[in-house]
C-alpha positions as protocol buffer text, in pm:
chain_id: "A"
residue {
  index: 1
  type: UNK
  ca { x: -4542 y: -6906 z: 93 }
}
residue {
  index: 2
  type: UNK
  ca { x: -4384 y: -7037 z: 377 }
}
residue {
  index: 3
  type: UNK
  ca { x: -4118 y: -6824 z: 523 }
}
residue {
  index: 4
  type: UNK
  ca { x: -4011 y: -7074 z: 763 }
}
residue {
  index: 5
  type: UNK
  ca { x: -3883 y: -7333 z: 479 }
}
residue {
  index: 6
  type: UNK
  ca { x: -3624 y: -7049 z: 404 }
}
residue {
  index: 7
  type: UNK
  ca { x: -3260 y: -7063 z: 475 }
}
residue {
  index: 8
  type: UNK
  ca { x: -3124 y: -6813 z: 768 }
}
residue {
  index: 9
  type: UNK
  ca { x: -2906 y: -6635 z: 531 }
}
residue {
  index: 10
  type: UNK
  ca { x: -3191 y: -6566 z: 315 }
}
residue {
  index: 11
  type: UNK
  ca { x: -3441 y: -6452 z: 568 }
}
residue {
  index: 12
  type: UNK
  ca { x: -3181 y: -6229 z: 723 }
}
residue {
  index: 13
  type: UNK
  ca { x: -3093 y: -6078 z: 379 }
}
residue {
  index: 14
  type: UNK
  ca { x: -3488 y: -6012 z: 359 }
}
residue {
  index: 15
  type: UNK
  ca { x: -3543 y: -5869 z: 689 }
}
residue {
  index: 16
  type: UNK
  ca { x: -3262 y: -5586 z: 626 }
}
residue {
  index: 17
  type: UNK
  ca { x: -3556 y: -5479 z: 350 }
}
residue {
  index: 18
  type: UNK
  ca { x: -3852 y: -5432 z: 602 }
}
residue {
  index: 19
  type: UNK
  ca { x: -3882 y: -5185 z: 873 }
}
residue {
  index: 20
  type: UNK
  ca { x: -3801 y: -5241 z: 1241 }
}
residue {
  index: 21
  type: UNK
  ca { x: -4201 y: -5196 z: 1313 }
}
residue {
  index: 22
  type: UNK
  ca { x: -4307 y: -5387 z: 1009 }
}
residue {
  index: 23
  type: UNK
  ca { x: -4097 y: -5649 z: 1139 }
}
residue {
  index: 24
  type: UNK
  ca { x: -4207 y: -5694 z: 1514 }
}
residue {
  index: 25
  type: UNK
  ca { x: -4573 y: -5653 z: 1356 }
}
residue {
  index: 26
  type: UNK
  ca { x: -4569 y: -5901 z: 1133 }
}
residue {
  index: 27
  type: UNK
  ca { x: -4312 y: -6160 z: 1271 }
}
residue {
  index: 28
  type: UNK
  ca { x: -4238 y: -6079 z: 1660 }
}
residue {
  index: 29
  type: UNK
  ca { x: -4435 y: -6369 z: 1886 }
}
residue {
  index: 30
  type: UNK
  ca { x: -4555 y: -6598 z: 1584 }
}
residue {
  index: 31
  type: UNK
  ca { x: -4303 y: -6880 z: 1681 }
}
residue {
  index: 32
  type: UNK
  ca { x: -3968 y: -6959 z: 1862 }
}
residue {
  index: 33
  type: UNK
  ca { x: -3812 y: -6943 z: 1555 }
}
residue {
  index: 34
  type: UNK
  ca { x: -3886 y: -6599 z: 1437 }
}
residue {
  index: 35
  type: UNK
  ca { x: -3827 y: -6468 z: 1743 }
}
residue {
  index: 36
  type: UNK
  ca { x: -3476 y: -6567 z: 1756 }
}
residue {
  index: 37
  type: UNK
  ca { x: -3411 y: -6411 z: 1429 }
}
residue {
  index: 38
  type: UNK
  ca { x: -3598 y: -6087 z: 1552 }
}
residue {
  index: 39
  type: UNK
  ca { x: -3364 y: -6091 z: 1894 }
}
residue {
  index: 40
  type: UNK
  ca { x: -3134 y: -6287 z: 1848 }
}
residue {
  index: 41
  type: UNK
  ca { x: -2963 y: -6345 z: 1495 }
}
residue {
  index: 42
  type: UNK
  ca { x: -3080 y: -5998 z: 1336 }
}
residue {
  index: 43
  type: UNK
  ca { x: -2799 y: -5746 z: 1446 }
}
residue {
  index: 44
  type: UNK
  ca { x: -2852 y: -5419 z: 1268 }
}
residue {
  index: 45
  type: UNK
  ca { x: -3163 y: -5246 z: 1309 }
}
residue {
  index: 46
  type: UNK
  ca { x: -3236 y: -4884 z: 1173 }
}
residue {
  index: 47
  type: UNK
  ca { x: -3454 y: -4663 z: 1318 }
}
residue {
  index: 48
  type: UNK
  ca { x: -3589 y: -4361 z: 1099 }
}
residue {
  index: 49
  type: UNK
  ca { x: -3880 y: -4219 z: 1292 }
}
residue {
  index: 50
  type: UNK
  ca { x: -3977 y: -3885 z: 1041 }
}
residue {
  index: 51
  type: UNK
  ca { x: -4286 y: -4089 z: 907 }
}
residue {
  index: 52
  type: UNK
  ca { x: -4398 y: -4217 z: 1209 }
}
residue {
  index: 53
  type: UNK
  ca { x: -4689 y: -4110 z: 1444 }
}
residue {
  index: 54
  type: UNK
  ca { x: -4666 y: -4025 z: 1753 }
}
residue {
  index: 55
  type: UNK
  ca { x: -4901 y: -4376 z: 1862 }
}
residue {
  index: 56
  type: UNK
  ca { x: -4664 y: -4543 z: 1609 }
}
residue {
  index: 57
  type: UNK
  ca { x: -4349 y: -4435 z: 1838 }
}
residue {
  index: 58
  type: UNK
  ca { x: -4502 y: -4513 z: 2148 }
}
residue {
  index: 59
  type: UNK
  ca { x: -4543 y: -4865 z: 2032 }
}
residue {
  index: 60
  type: UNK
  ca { x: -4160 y: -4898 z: 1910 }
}
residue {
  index: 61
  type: UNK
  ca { x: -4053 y: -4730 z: 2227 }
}
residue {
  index: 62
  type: UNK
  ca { x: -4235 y: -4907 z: 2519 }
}
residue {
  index: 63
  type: UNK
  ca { x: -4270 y: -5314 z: 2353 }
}
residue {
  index: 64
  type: UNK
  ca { x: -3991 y: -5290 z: 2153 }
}
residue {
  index: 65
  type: UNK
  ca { x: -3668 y: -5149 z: 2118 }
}
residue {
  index: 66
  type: UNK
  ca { x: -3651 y: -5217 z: 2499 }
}
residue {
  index: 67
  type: UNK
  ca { x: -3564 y: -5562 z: 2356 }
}
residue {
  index: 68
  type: UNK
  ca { x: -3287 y: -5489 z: 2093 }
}
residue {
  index: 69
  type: UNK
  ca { x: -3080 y: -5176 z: 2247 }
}
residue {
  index: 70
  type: UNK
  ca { x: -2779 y: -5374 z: 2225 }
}
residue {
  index: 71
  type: UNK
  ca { x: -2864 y: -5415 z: 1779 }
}
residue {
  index: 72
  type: UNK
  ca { x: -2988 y: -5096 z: 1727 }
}
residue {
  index: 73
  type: UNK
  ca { x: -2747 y: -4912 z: 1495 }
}
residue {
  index: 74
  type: UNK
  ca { x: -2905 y: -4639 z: 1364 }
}
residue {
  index: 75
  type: UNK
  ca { x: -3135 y: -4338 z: 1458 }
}
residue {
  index: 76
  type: UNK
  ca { x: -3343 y: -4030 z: 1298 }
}
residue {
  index: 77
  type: UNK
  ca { x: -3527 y: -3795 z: 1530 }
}
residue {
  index: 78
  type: UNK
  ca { x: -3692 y: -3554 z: 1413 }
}
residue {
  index: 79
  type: UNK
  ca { x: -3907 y: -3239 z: 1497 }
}
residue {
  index: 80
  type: UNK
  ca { x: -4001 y: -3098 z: 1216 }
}
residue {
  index: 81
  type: UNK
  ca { x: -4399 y: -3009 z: 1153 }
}
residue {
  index: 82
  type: UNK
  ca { x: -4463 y: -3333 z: 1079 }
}
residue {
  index: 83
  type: UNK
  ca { x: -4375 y: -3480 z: 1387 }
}
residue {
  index: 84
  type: UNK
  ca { x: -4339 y: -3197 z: 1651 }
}
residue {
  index: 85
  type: UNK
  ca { x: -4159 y: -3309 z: 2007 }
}
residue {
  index: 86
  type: UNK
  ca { x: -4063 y: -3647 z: 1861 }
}
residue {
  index: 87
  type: UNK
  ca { x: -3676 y: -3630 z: 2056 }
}
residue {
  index: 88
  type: UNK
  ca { x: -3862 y: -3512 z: 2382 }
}
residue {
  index: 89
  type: UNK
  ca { x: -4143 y: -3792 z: 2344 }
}
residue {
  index: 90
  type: UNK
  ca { x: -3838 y: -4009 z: 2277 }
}
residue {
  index: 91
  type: UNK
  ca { x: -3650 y: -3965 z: 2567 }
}
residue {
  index: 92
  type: UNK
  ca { x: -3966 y: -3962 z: 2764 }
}
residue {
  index: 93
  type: UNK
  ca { x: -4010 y: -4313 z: 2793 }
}
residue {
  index: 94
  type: UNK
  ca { x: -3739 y: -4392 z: 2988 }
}
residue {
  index: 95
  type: UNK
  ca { x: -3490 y: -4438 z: 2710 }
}
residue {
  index: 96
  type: UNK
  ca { x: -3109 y: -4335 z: 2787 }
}
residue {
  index: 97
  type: UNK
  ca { x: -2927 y: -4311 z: 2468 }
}
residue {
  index: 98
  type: UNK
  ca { x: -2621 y: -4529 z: 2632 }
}
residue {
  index: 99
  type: UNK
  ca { x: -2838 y: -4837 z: 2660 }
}
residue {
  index: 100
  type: UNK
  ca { x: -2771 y: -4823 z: 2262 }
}
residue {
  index: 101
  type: UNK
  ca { x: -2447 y: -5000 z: 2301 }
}
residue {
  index: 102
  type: UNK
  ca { x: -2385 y: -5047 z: 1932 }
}
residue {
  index: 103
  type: UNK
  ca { x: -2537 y: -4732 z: 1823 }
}
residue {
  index: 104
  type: UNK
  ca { x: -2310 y: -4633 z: 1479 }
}
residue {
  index: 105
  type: UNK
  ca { x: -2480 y: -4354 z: 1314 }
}
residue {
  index: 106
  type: UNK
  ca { x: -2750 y: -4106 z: 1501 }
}
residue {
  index: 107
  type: UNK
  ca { x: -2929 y: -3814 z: 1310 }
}
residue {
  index: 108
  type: UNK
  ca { x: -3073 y: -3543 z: 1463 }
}
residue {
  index: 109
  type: UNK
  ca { x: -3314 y: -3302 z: 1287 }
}
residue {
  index: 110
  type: UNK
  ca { x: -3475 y: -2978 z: 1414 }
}
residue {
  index: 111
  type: UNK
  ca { x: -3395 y: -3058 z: 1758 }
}
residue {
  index: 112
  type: UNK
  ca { x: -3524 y: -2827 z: 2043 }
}
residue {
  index: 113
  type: UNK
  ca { x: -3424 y: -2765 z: 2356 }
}
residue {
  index: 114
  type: UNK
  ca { x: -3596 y: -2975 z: 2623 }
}
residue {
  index: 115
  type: UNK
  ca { x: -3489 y: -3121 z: 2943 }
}
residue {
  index: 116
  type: UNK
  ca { x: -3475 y: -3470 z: 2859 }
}
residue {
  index: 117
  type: UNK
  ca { x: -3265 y: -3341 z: 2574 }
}
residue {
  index: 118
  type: UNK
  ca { x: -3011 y: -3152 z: 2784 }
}
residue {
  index: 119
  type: UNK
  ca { x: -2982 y: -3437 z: 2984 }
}
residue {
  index: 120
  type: UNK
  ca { x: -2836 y: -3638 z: 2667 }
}
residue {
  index: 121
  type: UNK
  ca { x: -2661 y: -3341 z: 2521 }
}
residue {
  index: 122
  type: UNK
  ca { x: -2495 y: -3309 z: 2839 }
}
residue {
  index: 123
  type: UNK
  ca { x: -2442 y: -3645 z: 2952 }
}
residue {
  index: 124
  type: UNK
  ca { x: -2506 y: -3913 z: 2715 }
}
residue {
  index: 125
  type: UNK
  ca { x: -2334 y: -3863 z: 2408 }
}
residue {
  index: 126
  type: UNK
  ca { x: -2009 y: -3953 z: 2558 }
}
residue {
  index: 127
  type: UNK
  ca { x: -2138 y: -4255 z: 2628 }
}
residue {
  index: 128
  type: UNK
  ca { x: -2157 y: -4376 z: 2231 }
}
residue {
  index: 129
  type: UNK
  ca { x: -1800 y: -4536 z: 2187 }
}
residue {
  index: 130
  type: UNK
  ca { x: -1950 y: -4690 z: 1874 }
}
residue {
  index: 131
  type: UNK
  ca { x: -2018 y: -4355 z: 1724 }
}
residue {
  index: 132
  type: UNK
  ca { x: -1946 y: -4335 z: 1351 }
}
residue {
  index: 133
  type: UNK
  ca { x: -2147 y: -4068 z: 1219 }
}
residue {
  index: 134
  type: UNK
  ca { x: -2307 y: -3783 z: 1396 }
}
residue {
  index: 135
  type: UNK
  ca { x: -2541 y: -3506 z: 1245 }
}
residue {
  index: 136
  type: UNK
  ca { x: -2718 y: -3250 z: 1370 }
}
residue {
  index: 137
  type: UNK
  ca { x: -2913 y: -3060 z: 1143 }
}
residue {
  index: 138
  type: UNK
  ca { x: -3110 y: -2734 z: 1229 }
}
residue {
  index: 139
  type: UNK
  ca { x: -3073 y: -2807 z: 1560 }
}
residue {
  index: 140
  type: UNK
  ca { x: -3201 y: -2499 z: 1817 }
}
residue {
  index: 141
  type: UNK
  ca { x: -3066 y: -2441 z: 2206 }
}
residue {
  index: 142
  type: UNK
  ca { x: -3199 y: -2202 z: 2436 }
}
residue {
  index: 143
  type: UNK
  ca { x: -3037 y: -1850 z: 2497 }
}
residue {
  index: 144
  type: UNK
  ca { x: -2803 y: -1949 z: 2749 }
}
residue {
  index: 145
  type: UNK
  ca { x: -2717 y: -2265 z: 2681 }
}
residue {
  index: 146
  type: UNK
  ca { x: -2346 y: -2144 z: 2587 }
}
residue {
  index: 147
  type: UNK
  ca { x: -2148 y: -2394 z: 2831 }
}
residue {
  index: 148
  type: UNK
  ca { x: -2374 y: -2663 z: 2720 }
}
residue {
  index: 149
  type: UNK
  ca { x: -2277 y: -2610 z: 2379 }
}
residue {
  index: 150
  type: UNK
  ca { x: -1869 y: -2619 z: 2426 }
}
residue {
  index: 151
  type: UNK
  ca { x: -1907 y: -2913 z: 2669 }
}
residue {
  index: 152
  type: UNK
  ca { x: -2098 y: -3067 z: 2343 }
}
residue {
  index: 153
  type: UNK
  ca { x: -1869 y: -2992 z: 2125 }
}
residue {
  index: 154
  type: UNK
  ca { x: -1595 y: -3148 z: 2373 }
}
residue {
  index: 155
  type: UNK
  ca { x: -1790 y: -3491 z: 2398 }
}
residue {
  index: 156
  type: UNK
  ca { x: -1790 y: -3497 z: 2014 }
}
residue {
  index: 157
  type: UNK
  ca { x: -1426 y: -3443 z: 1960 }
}
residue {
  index: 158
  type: UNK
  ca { x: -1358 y: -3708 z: 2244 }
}
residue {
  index: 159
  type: UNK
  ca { x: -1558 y: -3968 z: 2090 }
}
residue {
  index: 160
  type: UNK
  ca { x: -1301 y: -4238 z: 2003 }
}
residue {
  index: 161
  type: UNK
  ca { x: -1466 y: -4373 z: 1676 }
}
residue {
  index: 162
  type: UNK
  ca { x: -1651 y: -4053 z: 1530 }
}
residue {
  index: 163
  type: UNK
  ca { x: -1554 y: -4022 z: 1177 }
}
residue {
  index: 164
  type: UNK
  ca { x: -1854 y: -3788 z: 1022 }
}
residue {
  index: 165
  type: UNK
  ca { x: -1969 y: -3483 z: 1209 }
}
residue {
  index: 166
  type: UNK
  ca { x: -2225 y: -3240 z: 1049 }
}
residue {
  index: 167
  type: UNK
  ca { x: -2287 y: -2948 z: 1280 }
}
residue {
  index: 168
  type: UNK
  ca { x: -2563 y: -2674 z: 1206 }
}
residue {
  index: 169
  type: UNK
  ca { x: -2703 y: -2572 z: 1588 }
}
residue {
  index: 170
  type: UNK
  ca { x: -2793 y: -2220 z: 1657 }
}
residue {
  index: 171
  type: UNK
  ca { x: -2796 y: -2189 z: 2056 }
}
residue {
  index: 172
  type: UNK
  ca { x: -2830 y: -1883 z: 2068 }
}
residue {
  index: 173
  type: UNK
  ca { x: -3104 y: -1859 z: 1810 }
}
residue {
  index: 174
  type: UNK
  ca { x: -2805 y: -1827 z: 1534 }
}
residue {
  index: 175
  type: UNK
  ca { x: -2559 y: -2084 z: 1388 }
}
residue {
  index: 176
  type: UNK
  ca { x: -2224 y: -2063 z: 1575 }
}
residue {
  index: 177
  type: UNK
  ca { x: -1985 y: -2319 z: 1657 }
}
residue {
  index: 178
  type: UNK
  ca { x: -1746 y: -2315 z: 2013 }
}
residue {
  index: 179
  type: UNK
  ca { x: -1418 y: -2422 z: 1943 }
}
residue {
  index: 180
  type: UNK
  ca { x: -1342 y: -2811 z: 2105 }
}
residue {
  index: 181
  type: UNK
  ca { x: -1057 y: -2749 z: 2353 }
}
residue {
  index: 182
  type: UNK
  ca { x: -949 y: -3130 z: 2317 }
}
residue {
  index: 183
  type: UNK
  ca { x: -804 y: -3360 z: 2002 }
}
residue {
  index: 184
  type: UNK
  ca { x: -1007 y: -3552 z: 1768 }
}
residue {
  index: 185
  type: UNK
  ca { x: -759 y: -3814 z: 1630 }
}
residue {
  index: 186
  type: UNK
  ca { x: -1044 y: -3983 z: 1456 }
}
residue {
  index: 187
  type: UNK
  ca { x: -1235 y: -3724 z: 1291 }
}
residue {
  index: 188
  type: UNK
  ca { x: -1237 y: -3690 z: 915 }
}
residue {
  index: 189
  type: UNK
  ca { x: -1491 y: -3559 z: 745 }
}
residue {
  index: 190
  type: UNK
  ca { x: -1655 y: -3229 z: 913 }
}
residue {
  index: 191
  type: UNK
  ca { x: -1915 y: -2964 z: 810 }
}
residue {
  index: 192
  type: UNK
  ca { x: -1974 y: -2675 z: 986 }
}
residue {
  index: 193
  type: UNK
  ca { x: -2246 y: -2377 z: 962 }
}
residue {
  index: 194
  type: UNK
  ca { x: -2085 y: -2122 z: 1109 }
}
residue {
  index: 195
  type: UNK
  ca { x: -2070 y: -1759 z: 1067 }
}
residue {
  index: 196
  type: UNK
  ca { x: -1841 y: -1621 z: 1297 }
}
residue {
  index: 197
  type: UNK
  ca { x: -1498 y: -1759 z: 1166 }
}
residue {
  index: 198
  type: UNK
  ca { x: -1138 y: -1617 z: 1129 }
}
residue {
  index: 199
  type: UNK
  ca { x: -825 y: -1728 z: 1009 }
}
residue {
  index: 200
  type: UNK
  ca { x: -695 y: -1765 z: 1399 }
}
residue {
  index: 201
  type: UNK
  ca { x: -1015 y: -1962 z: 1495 }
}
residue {
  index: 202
  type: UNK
  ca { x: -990 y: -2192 z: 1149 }
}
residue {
  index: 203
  type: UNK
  ca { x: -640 y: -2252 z: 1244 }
}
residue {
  index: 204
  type: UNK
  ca { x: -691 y: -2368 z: 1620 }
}
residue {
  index: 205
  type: UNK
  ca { x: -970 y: -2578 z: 1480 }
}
residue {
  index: 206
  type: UNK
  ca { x: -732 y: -2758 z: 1228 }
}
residue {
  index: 207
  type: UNK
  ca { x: -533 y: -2839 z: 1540 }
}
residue {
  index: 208
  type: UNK
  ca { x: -752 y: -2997 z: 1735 }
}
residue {
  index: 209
  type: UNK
  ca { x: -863 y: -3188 z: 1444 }
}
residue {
  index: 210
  type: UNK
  ca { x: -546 y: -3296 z: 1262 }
}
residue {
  index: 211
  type: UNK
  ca { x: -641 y: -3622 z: 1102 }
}
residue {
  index: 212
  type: UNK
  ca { x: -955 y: -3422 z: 901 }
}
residue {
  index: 213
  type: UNK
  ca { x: -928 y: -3529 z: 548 }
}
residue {
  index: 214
  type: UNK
  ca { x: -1258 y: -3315 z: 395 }
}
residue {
  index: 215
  type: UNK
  ca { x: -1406 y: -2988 z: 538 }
}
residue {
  index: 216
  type: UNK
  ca { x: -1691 y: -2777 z: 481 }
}
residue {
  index: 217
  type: UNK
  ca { x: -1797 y: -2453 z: 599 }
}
residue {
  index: 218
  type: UNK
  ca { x: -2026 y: -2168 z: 501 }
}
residue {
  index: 219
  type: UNK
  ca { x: -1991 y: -1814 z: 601 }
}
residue {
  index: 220
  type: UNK
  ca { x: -2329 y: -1706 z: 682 }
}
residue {
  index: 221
  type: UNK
  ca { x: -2254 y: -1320 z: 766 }
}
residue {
  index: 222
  type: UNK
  ca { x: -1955 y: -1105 z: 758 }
}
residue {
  index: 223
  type: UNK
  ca { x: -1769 y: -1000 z: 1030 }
}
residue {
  index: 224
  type: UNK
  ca { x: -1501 y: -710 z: 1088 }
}
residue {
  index: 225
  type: UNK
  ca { x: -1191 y: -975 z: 1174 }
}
residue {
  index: 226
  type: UNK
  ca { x: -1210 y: -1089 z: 788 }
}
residue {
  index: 227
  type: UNK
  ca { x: -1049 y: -755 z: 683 }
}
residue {
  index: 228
  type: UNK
  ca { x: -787 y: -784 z: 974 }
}
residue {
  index: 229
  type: UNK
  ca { x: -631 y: -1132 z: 916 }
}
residue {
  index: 230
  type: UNK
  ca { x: -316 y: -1147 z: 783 }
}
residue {
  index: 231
  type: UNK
  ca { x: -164 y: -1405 z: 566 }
}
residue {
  index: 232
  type: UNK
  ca { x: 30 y: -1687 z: 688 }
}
residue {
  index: 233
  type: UNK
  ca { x: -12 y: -1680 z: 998 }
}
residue {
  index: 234
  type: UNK
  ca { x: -12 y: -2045 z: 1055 }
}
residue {
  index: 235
  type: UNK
  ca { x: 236 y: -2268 z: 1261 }
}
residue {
  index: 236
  type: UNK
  ca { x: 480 y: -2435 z: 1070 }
}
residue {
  index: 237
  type: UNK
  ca { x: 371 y: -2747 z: 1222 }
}
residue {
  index: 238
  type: UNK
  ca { x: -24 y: -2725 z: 1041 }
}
residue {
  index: 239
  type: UNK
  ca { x: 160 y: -2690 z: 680 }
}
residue {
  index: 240
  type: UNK
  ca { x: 124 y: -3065 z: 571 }
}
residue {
  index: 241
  type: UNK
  ca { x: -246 y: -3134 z: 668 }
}
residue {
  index: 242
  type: UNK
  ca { x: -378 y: -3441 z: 533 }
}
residue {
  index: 243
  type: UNK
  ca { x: -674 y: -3276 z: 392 }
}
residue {
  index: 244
  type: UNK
  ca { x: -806 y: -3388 z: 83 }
}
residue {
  index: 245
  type: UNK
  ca { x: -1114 y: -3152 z: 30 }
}
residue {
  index: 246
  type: UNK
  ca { x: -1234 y: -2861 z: 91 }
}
residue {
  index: 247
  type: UNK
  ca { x: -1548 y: -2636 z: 81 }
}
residue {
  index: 248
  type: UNK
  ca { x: -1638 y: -2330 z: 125 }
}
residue {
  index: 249
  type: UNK
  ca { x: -1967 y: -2125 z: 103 }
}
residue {
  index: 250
  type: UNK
  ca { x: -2011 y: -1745 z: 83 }
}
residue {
  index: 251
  type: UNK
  ca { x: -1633 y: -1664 z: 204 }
}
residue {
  index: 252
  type: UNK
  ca { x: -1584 y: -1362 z: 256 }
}
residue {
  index: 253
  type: UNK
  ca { x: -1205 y: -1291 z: 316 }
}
residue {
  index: 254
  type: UNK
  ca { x: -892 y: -1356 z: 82 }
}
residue {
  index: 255
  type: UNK
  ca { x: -690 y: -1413 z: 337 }
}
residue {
  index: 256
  type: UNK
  ca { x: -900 y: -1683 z: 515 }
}
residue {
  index: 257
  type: UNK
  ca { x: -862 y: -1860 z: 197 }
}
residue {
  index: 258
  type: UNK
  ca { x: -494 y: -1779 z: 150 }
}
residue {
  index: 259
  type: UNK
  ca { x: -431 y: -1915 z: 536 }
}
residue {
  index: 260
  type: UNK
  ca { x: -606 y: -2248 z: 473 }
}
residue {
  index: 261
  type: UNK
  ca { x: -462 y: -2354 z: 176 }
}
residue {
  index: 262
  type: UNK
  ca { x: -141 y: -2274 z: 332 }
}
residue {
  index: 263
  type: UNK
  ca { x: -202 y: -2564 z: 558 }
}
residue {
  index: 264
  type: UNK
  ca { x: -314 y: -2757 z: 273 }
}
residue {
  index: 265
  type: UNK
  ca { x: -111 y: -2869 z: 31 }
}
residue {
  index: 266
  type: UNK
  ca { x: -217 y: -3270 z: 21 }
}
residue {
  index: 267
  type: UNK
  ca { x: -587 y: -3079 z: -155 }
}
residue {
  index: 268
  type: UNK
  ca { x: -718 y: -3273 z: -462 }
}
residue {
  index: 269
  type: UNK
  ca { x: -1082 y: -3094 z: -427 }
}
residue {
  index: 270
  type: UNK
  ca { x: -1128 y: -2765 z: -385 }
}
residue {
  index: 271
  type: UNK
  ca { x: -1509 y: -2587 z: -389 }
}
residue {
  index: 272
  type: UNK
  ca { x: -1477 y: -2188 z: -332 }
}
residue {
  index: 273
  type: UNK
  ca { x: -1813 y: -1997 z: -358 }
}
residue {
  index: 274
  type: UNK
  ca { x: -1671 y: -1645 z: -274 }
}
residue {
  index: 275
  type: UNK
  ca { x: -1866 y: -1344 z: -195 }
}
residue {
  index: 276
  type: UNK
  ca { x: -1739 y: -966 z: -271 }
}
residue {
  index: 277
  type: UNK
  ca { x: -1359 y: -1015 z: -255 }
}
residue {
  index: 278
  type: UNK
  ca { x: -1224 y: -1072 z: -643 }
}
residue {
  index: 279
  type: UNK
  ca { x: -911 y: -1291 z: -775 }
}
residue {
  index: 280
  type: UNK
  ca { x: -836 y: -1335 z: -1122 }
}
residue {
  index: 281
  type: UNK
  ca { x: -752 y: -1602 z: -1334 }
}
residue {
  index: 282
  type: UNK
  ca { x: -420 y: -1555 z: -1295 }
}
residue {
  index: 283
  type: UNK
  ca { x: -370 y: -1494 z: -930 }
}
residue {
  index: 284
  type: UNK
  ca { x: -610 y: -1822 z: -903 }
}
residue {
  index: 285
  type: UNK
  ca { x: -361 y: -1998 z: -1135 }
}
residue {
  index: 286
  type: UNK
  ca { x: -22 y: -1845 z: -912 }
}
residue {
  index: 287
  type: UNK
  ca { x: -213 y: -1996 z: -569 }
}
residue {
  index: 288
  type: UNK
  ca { x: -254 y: -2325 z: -684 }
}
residue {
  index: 289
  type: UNK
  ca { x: 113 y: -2374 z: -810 }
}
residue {
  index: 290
  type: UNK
  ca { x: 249 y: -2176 z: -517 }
}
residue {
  index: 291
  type: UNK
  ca { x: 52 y: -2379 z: -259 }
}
residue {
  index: 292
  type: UNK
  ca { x: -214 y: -2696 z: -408 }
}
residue {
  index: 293
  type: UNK
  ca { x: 41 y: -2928 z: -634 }
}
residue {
  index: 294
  type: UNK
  ca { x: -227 y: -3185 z: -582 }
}
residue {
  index: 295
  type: UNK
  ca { x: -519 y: -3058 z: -650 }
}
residue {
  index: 296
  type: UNK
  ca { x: -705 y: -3230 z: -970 }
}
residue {
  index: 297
  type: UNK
  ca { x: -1068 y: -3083 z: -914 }
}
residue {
  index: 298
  type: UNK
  ca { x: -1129 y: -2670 z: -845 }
}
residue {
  index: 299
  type: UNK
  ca { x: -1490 y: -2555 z: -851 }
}
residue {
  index: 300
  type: UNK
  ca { x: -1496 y: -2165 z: -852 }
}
residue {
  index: 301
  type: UNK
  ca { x: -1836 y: -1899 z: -824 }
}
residue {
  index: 302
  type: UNK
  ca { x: -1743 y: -1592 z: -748 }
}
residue {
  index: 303
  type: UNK
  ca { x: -2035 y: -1317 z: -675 }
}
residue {
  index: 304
  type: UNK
  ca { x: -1980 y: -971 z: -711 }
}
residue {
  index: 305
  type: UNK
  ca { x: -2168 y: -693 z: -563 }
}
């Protein structure tokens, strides 16, 4: 079969079905012609590196995603066990994450510390105005590594185009998240591992994130300020949030919940898995008149010691 004979539309349909390596290996330098559909009229390349070898990423790396930073649109680094100090090898080969110009989506899994990696964590992410979604999943700082983490966390919520953010990082060798000091008027869908929350932090965080629309948390430990909140203590400017959903995993406190849904009352979703406090079918069925007239789906498993 000659590929040639095909029509553009076709061949770039078919290329969106092979992977960026398969692709330079089996079409990159064969003729003019494929070449200008490899750098030329192919725009969206996705890069998911967990099944590659390290020799396999030092080929992509070095010949050629030096020649497509501009269409590159996607990445997955990972260092799990199967491909241990993938980011750092990554970054080691003289790749800056803003020469990915178009970059829409980036996926981070298992992440360690490493000085290459500060250097993007501190520096670089900023620099992705293209941002759509970010995740970072299982990510690990050093002890230490506090300011890092906030100015992170700034960078993120100043990223003009960031719609998705999934955020499990432990830098201190547990999850916790720093509160962004800044607005995120494009946020809208955020999940959070964090164990550390209270009603006043929850709050502050739906104000610096006012156009979120679904949110997801879990509650990893308990903490004293659960029993100490009181209820309501929201601004009367956070009581017409556009949220649509919200989760939450192994809550703890009654009147965490009580404070959010306060703020919510555009919910259509809510998810509650609860953990030792206990409300009844009827109190259940006196919150959602008195503050969720929207909501159409409740999911509800309650635990108790």
């Amino acid at each position: 079969m000659n590929l040639e004979i095909f029509p553009n539309d076709l061949l770039l349909y078919l290329f969106n079905f092979i992977t960026p390596l398969d692709l330079f290996r089996s079409f990159y330098n064969l003729n003019s012609h494929f070449n200008d559909f490899i750098l030329i009229y192919f725009q969206n390349y996705r890069f998911d590196f967990r099944l590659l070898s390290r020799q396999e990423l030092k080929i992509i790396c070095q010949n050629y995603i030096p020649l497509i930073f501009d269409k590159v649109i996607y990445l997955h680094l990972s260092d799990d066990d199967g491909t241990p100090g993938q980011a750092a090898d990554f970054f080691n080969y003289d790749i800056n994450i803003d020469q990915f110009t178009s970059l829409k989506a980036l996926t981070l899994f298992r992440i360690e510390s490493h000085s290459k990696i500060d250097e993007f964590f501190s520096f670089g992410i900023q620099k992705l105005h293209h941002l759509t979604y970010l995740k970072f999943d299982d990510c690990h700082f050093n002890k230490g590594d506090g300011n890092k983490t906030r100015q992170l966390i700034n960078q993120i919520w100043s990223l003009p185009k960031l719609i998705y953010c999934y955020w499990n990082v432990r830098p201190n060798g547990e999850e916790y998240f720093y509160l962004p000091t800044i607005f995120s008027l494009s946020l809208k869908n955020l999940h959070i591992k964090n164990p550390e929350w209270n009603s006043e932090q929850l709050t502050c965080l739906m104000m610096k994130t006012p156009y979120l629309q679904y949110f997801s948390t879990e509650f990893s430990c308990f903490t004293s300020n659960f029993n100490n909140d009181n209820v309501n203590k929201t601004l009367p400017s956070l009581k017409n949030l556009p949220m649509k959903k919200l989760k939450l995993i192994n809550l703890w406190s009654r009147n965490i919940l009580i404070n959010l849904l306060y703020m919510m009352p555009n919910l259509y979703y809510l998810n509650i898995h609860g953990w030792t406090f206990y409300i009844n079918g009827y109190e259940w069925k006196d919150i959602i008149i008195k503050y969720l007239p929207n909501l159409r789906i409740f999911r509800l498993t309650m635990l108790l010691e």
